[in-house]
Structure formats: C-alpha cells, structure tokens
C-alpha positions as CSV (number, residue, x, y, z in Angstrom):
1,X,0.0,0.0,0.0
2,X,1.2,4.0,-0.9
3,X,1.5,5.8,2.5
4,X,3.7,8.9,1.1
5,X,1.8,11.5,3.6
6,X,2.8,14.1,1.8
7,X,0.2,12.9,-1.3
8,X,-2.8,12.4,1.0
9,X,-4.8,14.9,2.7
10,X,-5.8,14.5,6.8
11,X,-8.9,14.9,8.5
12,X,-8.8,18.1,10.5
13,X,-10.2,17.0,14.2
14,X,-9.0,16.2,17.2
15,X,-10.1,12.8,19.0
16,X,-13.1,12.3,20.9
17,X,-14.9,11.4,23.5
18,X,-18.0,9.4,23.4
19,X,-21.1,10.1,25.2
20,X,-23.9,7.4,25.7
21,X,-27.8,9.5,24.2
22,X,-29.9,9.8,26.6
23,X,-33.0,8.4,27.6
24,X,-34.9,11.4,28.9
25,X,-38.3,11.6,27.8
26,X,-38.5,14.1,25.4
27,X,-39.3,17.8,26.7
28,X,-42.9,18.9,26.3
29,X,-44.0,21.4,24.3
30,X,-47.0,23.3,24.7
31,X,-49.9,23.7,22.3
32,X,-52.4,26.1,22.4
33,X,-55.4,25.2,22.0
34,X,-58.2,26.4,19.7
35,X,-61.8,27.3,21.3
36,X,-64.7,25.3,20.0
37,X,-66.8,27.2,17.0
38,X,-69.4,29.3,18.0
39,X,-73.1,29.2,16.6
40,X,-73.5,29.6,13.6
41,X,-75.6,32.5,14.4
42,X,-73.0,34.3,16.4
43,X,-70.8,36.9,14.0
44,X,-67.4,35.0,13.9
45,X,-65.4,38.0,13.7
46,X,-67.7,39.6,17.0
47,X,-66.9,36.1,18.9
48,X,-63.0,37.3,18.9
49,X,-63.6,40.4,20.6
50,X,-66.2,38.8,23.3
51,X,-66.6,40.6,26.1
52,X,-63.8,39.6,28.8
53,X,-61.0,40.4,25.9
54,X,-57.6,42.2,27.2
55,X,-56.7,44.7,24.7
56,X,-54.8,47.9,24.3
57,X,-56.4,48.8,20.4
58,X,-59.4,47.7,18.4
59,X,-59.3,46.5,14.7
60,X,-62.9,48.3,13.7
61,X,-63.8,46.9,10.2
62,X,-66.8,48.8,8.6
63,X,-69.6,47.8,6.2
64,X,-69.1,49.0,2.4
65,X,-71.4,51.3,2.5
66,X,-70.7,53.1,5.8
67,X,-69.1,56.9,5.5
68,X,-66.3,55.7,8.2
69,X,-64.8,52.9,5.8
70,X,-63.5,55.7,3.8
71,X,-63.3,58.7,5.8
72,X,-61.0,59.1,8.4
73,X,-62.9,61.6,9.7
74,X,-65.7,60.4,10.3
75,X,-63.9,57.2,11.7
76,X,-62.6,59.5,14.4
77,X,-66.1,61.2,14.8
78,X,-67.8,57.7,15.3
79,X,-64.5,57.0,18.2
80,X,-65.5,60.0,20.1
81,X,-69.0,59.2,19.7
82,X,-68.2,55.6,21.2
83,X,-65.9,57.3,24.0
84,X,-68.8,59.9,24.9
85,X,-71.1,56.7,25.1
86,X,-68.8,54.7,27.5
87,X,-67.2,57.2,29.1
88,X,-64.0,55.4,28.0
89,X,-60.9,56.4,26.7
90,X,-61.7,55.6,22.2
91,X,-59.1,57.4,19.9
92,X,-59.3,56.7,16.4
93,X,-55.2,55.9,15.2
94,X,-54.9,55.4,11.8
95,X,-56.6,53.1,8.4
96,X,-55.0,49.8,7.6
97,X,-54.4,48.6,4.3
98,X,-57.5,46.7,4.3
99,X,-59.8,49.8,4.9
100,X,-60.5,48.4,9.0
101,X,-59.8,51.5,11.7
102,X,-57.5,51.4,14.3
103,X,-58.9,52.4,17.1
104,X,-57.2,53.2,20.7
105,X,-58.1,52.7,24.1
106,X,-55.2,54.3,26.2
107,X,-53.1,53.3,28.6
108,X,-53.9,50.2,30.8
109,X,-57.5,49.8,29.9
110,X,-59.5,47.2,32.1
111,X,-61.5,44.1,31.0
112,X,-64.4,46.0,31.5
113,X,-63.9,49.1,29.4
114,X,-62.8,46.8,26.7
115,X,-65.9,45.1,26.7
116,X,-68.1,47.9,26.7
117,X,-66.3,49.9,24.3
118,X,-66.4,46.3,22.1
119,X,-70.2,45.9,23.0
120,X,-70.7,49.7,21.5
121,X,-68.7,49.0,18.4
122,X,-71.2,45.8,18.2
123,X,-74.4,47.1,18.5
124,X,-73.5,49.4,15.1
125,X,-75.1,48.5,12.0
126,X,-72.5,49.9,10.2
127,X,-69.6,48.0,12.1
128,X,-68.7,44.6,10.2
129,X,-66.4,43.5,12.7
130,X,-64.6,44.6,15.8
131,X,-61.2,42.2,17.1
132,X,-58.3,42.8,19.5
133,X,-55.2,44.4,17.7
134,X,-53.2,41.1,19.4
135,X,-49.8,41.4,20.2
136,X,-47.8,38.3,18.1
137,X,-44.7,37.0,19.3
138,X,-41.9,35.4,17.6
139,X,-43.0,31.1,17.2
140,X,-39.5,29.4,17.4
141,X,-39.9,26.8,19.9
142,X,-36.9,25.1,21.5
143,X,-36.2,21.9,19.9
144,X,-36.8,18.7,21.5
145,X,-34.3,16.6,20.9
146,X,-32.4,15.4,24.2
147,X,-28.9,16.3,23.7
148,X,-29.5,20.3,22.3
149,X,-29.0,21.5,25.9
150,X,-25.5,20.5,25.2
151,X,-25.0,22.5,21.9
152,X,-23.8,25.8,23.7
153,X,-22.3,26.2,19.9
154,X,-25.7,27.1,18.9
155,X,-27.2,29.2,21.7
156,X,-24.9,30.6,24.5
157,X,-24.9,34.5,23.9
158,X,-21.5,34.6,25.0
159,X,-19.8,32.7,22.5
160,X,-23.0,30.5,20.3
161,X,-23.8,31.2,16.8
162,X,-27.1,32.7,17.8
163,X,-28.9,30.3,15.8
164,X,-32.2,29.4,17.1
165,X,-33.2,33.2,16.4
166,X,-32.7,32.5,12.3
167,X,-34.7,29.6,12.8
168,X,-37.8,32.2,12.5
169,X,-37.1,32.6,8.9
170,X,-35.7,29.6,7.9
171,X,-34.3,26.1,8.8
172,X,-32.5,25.9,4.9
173,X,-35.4,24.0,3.4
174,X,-34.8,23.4,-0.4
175,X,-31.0,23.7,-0.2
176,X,-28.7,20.4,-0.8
177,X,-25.5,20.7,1.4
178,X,-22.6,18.1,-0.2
179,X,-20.0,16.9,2.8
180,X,-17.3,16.0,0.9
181,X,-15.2,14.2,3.9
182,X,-15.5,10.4,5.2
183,X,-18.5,9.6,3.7
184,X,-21.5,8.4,6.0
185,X,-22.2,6.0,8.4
186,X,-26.1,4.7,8.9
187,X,-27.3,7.4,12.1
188,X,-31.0,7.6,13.1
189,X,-31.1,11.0,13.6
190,X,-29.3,11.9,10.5
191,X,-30.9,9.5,7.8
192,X,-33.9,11.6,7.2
193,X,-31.9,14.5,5.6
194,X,-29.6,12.3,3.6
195,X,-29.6,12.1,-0.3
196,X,-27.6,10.6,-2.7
197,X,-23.9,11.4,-2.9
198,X,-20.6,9.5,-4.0
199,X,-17.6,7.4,-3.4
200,X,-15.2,9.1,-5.4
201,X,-12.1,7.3,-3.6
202,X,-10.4,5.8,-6.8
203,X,-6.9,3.8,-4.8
204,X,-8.7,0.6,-3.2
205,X,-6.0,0.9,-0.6
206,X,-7.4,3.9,0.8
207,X,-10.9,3.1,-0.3
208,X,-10.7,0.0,2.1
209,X,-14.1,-1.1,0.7
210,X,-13.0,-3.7,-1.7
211,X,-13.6,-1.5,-4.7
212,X,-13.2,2.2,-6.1
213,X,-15.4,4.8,-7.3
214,X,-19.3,3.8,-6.9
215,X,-22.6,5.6,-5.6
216,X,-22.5,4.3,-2.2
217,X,-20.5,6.8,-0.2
218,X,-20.9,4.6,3.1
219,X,-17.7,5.0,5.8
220,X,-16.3,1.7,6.4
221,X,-13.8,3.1,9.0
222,X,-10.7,4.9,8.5
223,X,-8.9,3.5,11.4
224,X,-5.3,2.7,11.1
225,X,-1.7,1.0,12.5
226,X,1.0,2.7,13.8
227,X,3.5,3.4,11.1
228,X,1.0,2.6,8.5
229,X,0.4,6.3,7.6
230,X,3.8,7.6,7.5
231,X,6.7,6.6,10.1
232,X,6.4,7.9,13.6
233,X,2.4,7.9,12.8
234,X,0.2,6.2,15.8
235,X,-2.2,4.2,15.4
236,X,-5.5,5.4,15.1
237,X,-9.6,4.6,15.9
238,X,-11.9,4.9,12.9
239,X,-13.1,8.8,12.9
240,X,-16.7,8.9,11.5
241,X,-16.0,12.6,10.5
242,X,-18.3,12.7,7.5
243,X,-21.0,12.0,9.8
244,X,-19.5,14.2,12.4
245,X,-19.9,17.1,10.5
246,X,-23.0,15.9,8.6
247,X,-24.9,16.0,11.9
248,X,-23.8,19.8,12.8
249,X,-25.5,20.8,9.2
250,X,-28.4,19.0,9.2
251,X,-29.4,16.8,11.9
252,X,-33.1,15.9,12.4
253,X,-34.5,18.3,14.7
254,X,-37.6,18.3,17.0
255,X,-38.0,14.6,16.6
256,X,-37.3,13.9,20.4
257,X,-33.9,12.8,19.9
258,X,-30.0,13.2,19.8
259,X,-29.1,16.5,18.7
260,X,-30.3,19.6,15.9
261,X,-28.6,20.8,13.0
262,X,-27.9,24.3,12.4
263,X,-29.7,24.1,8.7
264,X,-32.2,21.1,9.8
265,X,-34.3,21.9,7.0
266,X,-31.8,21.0,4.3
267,X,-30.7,17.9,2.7
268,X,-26.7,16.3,2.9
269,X,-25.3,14.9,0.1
270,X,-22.3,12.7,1.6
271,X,-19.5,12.3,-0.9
272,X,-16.6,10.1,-0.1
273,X,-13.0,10.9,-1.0
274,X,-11.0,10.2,2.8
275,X,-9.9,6.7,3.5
276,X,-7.0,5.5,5.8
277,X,-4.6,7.7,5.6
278,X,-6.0,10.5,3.9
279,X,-7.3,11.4,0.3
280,X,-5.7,12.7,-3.2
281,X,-6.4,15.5,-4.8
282,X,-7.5,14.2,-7.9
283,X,-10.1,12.7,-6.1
284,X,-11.3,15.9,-4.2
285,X,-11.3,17.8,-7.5
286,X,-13.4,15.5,-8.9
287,X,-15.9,16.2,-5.8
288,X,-15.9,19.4,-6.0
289,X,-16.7,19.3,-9.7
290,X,-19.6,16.5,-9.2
291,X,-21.1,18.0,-6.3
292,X,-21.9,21.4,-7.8
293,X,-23.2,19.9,-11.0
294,X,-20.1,19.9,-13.3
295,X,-19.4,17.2,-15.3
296,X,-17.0,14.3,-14.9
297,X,-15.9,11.1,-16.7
298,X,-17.2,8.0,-16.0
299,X,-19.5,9.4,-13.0
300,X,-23.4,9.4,-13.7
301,X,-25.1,13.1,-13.7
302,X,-25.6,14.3,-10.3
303,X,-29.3,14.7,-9.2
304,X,-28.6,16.3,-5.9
305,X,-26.5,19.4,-7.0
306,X,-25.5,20.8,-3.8
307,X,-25.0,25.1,-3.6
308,X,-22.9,24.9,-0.3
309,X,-19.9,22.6,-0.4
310,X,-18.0,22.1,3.0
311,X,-14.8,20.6,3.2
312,X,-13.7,20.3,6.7
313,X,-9.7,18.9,5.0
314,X,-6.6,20.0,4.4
315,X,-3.0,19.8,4.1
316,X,0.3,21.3,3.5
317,X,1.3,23.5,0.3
318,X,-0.1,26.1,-1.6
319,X,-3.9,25.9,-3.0
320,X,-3.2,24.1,-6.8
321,X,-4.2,25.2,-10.0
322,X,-5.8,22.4,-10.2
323,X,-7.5,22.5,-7.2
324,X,-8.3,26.2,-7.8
325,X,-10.2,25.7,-11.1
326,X,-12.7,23.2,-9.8
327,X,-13.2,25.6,-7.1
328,X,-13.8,28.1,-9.7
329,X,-15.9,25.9,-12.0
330,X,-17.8,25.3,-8.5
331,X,-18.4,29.0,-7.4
332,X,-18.8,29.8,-11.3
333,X,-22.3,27.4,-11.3
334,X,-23.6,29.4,-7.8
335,X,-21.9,27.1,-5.1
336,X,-20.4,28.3,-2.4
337,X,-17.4,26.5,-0.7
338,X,-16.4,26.4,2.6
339,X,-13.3,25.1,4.7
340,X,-11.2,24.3,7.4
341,X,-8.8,26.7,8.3
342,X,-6.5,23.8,9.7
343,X,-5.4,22.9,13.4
344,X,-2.0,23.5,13.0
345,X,-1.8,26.7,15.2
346,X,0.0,28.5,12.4
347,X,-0.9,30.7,9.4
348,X,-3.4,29.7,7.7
349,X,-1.5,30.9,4.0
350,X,0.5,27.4,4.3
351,X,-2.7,25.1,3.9
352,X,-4.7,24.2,1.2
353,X,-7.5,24.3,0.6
354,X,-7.6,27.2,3.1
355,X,-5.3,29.4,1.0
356,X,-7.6,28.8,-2.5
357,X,-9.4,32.1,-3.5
358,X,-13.3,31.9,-4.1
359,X,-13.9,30.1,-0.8
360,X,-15.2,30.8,2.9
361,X,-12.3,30.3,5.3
362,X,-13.0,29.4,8.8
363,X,-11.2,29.9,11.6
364,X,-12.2,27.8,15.3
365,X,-13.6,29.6,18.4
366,X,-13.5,28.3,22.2
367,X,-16.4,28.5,24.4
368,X,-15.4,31.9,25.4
369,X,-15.5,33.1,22.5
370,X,-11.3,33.3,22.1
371,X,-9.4,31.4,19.0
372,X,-9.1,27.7,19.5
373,X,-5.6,26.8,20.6
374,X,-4.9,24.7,18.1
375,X,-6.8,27.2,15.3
376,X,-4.9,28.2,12.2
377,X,-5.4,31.7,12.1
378,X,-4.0,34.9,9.8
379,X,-5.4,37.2,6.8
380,X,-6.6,34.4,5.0
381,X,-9.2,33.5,7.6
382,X,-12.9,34.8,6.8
383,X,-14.5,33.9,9.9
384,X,-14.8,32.4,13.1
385,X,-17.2,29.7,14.4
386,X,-17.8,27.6,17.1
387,X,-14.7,25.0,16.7
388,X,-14.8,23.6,20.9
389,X,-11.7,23.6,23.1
390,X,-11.7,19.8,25.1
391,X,-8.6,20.7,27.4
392,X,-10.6,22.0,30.5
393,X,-13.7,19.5,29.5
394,X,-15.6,17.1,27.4
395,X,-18.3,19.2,27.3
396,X,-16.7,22.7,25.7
397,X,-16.4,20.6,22.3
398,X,-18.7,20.5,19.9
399,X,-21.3,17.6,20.3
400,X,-22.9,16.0,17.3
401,X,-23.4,12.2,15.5
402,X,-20.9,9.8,15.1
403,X,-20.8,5.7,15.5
404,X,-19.4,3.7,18.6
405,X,-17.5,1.4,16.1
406,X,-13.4,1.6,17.1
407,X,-12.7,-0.2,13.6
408,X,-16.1,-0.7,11.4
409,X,-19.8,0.3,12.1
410,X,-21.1,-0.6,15.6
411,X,-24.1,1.3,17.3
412,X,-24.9,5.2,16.3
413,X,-23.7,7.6,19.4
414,X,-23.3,11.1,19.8
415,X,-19.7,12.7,20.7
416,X,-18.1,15.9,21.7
417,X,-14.8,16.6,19.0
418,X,-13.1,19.8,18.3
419,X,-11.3,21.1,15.6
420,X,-11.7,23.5,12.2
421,X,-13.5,20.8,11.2
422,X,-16.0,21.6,13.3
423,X,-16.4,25.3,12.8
424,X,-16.8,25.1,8.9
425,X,-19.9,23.2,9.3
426,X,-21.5,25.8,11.3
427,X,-20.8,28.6,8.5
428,X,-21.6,25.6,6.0
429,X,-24.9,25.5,8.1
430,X,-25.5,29.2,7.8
431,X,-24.7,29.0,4.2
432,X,-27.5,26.6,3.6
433,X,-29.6,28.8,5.8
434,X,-29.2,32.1,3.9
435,X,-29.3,30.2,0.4
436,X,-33.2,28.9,1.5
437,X,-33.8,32.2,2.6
438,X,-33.0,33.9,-0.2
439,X,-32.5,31.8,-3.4
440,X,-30.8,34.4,-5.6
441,X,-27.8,35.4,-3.5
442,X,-24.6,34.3,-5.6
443,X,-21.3,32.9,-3.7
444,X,-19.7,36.5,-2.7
445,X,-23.2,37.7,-1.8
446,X,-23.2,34.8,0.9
447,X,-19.9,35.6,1.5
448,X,-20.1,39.1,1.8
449,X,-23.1,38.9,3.8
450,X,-21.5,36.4,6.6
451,X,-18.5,38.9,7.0
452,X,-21.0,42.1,7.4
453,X,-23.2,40.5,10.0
454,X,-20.8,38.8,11.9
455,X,-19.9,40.4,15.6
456,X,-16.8,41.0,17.7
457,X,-15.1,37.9,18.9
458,X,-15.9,38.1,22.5
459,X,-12.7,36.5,23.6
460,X,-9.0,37.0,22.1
461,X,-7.6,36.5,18.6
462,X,-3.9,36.3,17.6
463,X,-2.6,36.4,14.6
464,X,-6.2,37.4,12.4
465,X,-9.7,35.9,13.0
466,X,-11.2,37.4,10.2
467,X,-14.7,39.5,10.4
468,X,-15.4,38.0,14.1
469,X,-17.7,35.4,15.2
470,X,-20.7,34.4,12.8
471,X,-23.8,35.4,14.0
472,X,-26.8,33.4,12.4
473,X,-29.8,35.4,13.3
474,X,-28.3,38.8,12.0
475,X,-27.0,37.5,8.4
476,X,-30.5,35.9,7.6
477,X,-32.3,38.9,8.5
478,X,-30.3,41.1,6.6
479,X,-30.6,38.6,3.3
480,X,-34.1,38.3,4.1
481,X,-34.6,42.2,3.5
482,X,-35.1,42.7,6.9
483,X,-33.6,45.8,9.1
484,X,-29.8,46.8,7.7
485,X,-27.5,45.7,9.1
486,X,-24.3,45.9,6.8
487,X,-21.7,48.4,6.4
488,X,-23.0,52.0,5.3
489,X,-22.0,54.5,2.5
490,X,-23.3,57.8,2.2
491,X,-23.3,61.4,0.8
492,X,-24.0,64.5,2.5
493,X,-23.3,67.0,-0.2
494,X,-27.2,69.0,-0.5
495,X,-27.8,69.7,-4.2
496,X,-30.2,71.9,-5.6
497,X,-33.2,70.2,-7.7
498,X,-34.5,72.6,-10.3
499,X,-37.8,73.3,-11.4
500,X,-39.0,71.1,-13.9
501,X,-35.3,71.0,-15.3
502,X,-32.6,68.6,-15.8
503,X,-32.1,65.9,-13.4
504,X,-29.2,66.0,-10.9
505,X,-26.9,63.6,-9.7
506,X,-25.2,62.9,-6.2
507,X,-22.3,60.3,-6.4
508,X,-21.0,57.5,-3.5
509,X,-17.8,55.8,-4.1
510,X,-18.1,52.2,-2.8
511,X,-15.2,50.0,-1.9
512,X,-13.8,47.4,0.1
513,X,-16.9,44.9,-0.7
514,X,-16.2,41.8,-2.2
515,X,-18.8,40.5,-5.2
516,X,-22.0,42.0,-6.0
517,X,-23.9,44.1,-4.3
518,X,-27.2,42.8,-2.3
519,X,-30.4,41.5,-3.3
520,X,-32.2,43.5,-0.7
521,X,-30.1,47.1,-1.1
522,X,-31.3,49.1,0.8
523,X,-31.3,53.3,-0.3
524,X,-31.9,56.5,2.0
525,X,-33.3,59.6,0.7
526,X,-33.6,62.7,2.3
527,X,-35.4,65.1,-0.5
528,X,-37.2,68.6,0.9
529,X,-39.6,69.1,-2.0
530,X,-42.7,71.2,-1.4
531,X,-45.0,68.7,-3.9
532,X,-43.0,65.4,-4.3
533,X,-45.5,64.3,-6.7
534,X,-43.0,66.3,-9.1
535,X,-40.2,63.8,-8.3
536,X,-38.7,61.1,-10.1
537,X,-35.9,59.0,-8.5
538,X,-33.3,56.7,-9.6
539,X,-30.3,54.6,-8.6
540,X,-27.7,54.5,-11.1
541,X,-24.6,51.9,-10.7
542,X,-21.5,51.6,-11.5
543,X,-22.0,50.2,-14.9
544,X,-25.1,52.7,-15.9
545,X,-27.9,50.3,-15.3
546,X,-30.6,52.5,-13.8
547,X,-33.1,51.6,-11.1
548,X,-36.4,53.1,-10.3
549,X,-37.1,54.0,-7.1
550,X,-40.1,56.9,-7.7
551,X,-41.7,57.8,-10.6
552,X,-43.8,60.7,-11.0
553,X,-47.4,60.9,-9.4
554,X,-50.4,62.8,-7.9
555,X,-49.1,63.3,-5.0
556,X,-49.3,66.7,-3.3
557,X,-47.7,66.2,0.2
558,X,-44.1,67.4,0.5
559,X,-40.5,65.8,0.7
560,X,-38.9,62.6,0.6
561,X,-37.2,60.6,3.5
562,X,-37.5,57.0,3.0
563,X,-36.1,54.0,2.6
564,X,-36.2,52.1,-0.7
565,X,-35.1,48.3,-1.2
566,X,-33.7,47.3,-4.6
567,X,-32.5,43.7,-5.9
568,X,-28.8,44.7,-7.4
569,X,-27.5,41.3,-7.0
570,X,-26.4,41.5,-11.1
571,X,-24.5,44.8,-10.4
572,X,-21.0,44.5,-8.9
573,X,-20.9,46.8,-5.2
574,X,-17.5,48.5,-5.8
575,X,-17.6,51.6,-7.8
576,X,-19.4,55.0,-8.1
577,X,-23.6,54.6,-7.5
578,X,-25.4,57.8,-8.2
579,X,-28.8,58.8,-7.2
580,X,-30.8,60.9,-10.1
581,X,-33.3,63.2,-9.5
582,X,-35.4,65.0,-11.8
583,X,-38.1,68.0,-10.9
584,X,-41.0,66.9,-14.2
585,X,-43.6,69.6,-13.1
586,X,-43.3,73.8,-13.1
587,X,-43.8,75.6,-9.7
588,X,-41.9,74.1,-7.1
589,X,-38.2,73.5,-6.2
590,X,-36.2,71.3,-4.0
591,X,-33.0,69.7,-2.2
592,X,-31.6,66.5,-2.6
593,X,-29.9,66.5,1.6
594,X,-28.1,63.4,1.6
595,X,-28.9,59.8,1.0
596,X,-26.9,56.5,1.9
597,X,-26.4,52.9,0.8
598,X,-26.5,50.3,2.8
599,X,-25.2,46.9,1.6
C-alpha cells in the first residue's frame, strides 16, 4: 500500500470522546389550544372580541357602504361618539391597508372598558367587525431533541452562533449541502436529511471497501496501524468525520432525539474521498466538480446538486491550479465553498485548501469566544465559528453524530470533538440557511453577507480571525430584506433640484466589498420638496444600469425621507452609485440632503 503522507490529505479533528444518548423523555411542548366554534348564528369576527377580551387597540372593520370605511374623519367622529357613550378612553389611530380603523383605548384599559367599548362597536349596523389588535410573538420553539442543551455552539450569547433566532425565517429547506469528507455511516437521527452522494475514492487501498469509485459513499472506517500512515504515525480509531460534520448541518430536529442541526431543513449529500490515511487531490477535484453539478468522466449526472460545499480537509502546500479551477468551476455554477482553516496553530497561507481564493475560510472559536488553541489563524481567515476547546472539559467541544465502532460500524452515538473541522460546518450551516432564505444570492453575496453580519469575537484573537464570530440570526435577516445591518455608504453633499429642469446627480464611491452588491439594497433619501409628486428617483450603478425607485405621481404632500429596497445582486458593489433626481412639473423646487447605501 502507498502511505507517502505528503500525497494524502488528513482529517482536521482532534479525538473524541464518546457520550452514551440519553433516555430522557423528550421535553414537552406546549400547544395552544383552539376554542370550539361558536353558533353559527354568532358573528365569527364579534366572537374574537367577546366581552372579557384584554386589549390595548381595536381592529374596527366597517360595512361598504358606511361613510367611516372611507373617511378618516368620520372614523374618528364615530370614536368619540363611542368614547362619549362609555365614558372610556376611544381614539381613532390610523386606516389599515384593508380599509378596517384602528382604534385606541389608552393606557392600561381594564377588562371592562374593553368590553363595553367592544359591545358599542357591536351594536353598530354599520360596524362589520370589531377584534383585539393582538400582540404576536416570535413562534421558534426550543427543539426537543435530548442532547441540544449541550449544543452551547448554537445558543450561549457569549460565545453561540445565535442560531435558534434565524430559525424564524428559515431552517434551509430546499438547499442540498454536499460533505465532501468520510462519507456516512447509517445514524438515526441523520438519515432523514440524507440524499444521494458518492464514493469518489479511486486507490482501493485507501478506499478499504473492496472497490473504487461507486454511488454508495458509506464509511467503512478509517482506522489505522502505527507506522502505516507515514513513520512515527500512531495508530488510530476509525473517525466517523463525515457524519461528524453531517450532523452539525443538518441533523433531524424536533423529533425527540440526539441533537439539531444548524440548517435542519436542508438535505446532505455525503461524498466520499477520505480513506486511511488521507485522500488525493484528484479525487477531491473531482468532488468538487460532481457535487456542484459539473461534469466528470465516468461518473453518472448528479441529481442532488448541492449550492454549499464544505470541506472540513486539508493539508500542506499552496492551493493548486488544479484545485483552484474546480473551485472556480464550482463557485462559477452558484456554489459556495467552505473550509477548514486547519489545526496547525499556524498561518493559515500554508494550507490548502484554506489558501484557495473563491472560498469561505474558517477559523475555530472556544467556548469563550477566544481562538481555539490549536486554530490556524491569519489574513486568509474569513470567519470564526464555534470549533470547541476539550482541554478543561468534554463538554466545551462540539457535540454531534458519530458511531461507537473503534474499527467498522457498531451502534450510532453522539460525541463531543473539536477542531476546524467543526467550525466550517456551522458557517456551512449558515450558508444553507441564507441560500433557503433567499434563493438568488450568488457565492460573494453569501460571503459578503456572513462577514457584514458577523460580531466581535468576544474573547482573544492572535494572529487574524477574520470578520469576528458568525452570527446566524443577523445575516439571515439582513438577506431576508429585513432591518440593515451591513456596512453603510453615504453622501451629505445638499444639491439643488431645479424646477422642472434637468435631473441632478449625487455620487457614492463604494469599496472594500467583495462580489456584488445585495439582493435587498437598501437606499436612504432625504429630499425637501414642497409637492414630491414632481419627483422622479433613480439609482444608477456603477455600470449605468438604472433603477427606479419613484416615478412621478399625484401626489401633493411634500419631501422625501425614505427607505427604498432594490434587488442589485447583477451589479457588482465596488464603484461610483449615483442617485438621479429630476423635478418633471413647473412651480416648485427642492434639495436632494443626503442619502446612503446600505449593503
């Protein structure tokens, strides 16, 4: 058998320590209960504002015909004519999008007053309807499954990837993750989000399966003897890393059992190419190119194309050309890649595939929120994620599936490791999570986005950690179009808007992003105009494609000071954005203040 190290790539993980699942009786979770239908002759709309309701504001829906579904004046005339009637506090707010009032009835109102004020609103042949304005809360429910209370990687504010949070938006449904590591061996609570994948180990001698390349990426073991790997080598136990790092992405969640996966909602594709010893290249390139939906010899069409690739591997040397243009072809068909930084406690320039361009680098945190020990580290590094520290204990590593076996499969189990390895699958996680979120973003936008959102590392770095410490809630709300939350560029230069004249233009000079801009770009505009109706608006980029944010319109109430959202994920973020402005109707003038980009 070959053993030249040098040829072969290692797993990057440290060894474990087992721990037996649990038996616990799964936590319960509370379900609230609907009431049983009224009467048919009972209003169903008056039934959910019965008297006994607790509210602070009314939802008043009128009849068609009534004056007060259009006018908000006589809306607010009818709420002082309920407020005289009941001697209680009924202010009239504002009209909803649907036409209903909102109506409000001060501070700390009692059951009482809101039942008579509801009872008035009742008796009113011109109400339709009258319902609490209900306060809604966020419905994420802490999962089930026995071992999360161990997953501090996932929750602890001090150092946790502030997961659960992101799990309002998504879980990564409709996204195929590809592990290209060890393969997989058979685990319960992973075999629901498993699809097809590969064995693309060609050398039988690492394969150790009896054969070389087929569609069954199954682990056999990687365990080896002393010396076997290289001289001085010790022996070592079969690692199950495939699965190890499989479970972190996408383990079952909320199904009583073992632990959750950080993107539970997504599918892993397990593709083979470590054996004893190691793996080749030629066999990761050929992975890389597979699992993205590139084309290789001999290898049947993949129908479980995968748009987040991790690849918690590595070794020594500078990142190929070879190995570079099948990370190319990869982020060139919209899959991201993302890997190890290594556990060499060195820079992380001297390992590949760390040092390849076009992929996510990622550094290991401790439970306090400091650089792993053992953590490569330097300007390479993207970002930091939850890697675990075992020195102190077990239970600061990272807990997730794995198999019993010390040689071949035995029972499933669950076990605490730490390494790069285990960081990239939390940022592989996140990945999957924005990509479900928001189906358009491109490689750099996920990128991008990861490095914008992420926070301060609370602990120490040396040497370079990158943007800081992913944080999972804040990048998929600011994919999602939610509030901004990325880095900010603006002008404060006023310009004069002429009367019906020529259009101006403010410029911003962007730089410093990486990739395209945002699919949910978000732009400020402070405009005093005394009839904005006038106004038309756009957003020019870099290249001269225009966007239209206002166009002219009947609208007599003065300035502008909002914020519009525009999908410039085909526009590339670094370079000179303008915002045009053009007065289209005689008799007024105005100032463009300032306005701002927020990526």
């Amino acid at each position: 058998m070959r053993t030249s190290p040098e040829l072969r790539r290692k797993l990057i993980s440290v060894a474990a320590v087992s721990v037996a699942l649990l038996t616990a009786a799964p936590a319960s979770v509370a379900v609230a209960q609907e009431s049983a239908p009224s009467p048919a002759a009972v209003p169903a709309a008056q039934t959910e504002a019965a008297p006994g309701t607790t509210a602070e504001r009314l939802i008043v829906g009128y009849k068609s015909g009534a004056t007060e579904a259009k006018s908000n004046k006589a809306a607010a005339a009818d709420a002082a004519s309920k407020a005289e009637k009941t001697g209680e506090d009924v202010d009239f707010q504002r009209r909803l999008g649907t036409g209903a009032a909102l109506v409000d009835l001060g501070a700390d109102p009692s059951r009482a007053s809101v039942a008579d004020v509801v009872a008035a609103y009742q008796a009113d042949p011109q109400v339709a309807y009258v319902v609490p304005d209900r306060l809604n809360k966020p419905t994420a429910v802490t999962p089930n499954d026995t071992e999360y209370s161990k997953q501090w990687d996932l929750f602890e504010s001090t150092a946790g990837m502030n997961v659960p949070a992101a799990w309002d938006t998504t879980t990564g449904t409709g996204v195929t993750v590809a592990v290209i590591d060890t393969g997989y061996v058979a685990h319960s609570d992973l075999a629901a989000n498993i699809v097809g994948g590969y064995d693309f180990i060609s050398d039988t001698a690492v394969s150790v399966d009896g054969n070389g390349r087929d569609s069954n990426p199954a682990d056999p073991g990687d365990w080896y003897n002393a010396n076997e790997c290289g001289a001085g080598i010790p022996a070592s136990n079969s690692s199950w890393h495939g699965t190890h790092v499989a479970g972190t992405i996408a383990a079952a969640t909320h199904n009583g059992k073992g632990v959750a996966g950080i993107a539970y909602g997504a599918k892993i594709s397990p593709i083979r190419v470590l054996g004893k010893c190691g793996g080749y290249d030629s066999d990761i390139i050929d992975a890389i190119t597979w699992a993205s939906g590139g084309t290789v010899s001999g290898v049947p069409a993949n129908t479980n194309v995968a748009k987040v690739i991790n690849m918690s591997l590595g070794g020594g040397g500078a990142c190929s050309t070879a190995t570079q243009s099948a990370i190319n072809g990869a982020v060139n068909r919209g899959t991201s890649v993302v890997v190890a930084a290594g556990n060499e406690n060195t820079n992380a320039s001297s390992s590949s595939p760390a040092n390849c361009s076009n992929v996510i680098t990622v550094a290991a945190t401790n439970r306090a929120g400091s650089r792993a020990s053992y953590s490569n580290y330097g300007s390479i590094v993207d970002i930091s994620a939850p890697g675990g520290e075992t020195r102190t204990s077990t239970a600061n590593g990272i807990l997730s599936t794995l198999n019993s076996g010390t040689k071949t499969p035995s029972s499933e189990n669950y076990a605490y490791y730490q390494g790069t390895s285990m960081a990239t699958p939390h940022v592989a996680g996140l990945a999957a999570l924005m990509k479900s979120a928001n189906p358009a973003l491109t490689p750099a936008q996920i990128e991008s986005a990861i490095k914008a959102n992420a926070r301060p590392l609370p602990g120490t770095c040396s040497g370079g950690c990158g943007a800081g410490l992913a944080d999972a809630a804040k990048t998929v709300q600011a994919v999602k179009g939610g509030t901004p939350t990325g880095t900010t560029f603006s002008s404060t230069t006023a310009v004069a808007i002429p009367d019906n004249g020529s259009a101006i233009e403010s410029p911003i000079s962007v730089t410093g992003r990486t990739g395209n801009a945002p699919s949910a770009l978000q732009v400020g505009v402070d405009i005093t105009h005394t009839y904005r109706g006038d106004l038309v608006i756009d957003l020019v980029a870099p290249d001269g494609s225009t966007y239209r944010l206002k166009s002219a319109a009947s609208d007599s109430a003065d300035n502008v000071n909002t914020t519009y959202t525009v999908n410039a994920s085909s526009e590339v973020a670094n370079g000179t954005w303008k915002l045009r402005v053009q007065d289209t109707a005689a008799q007024d003038t105005g100032t463009l203040n300032s306005w701002k980009l927020t990526f």
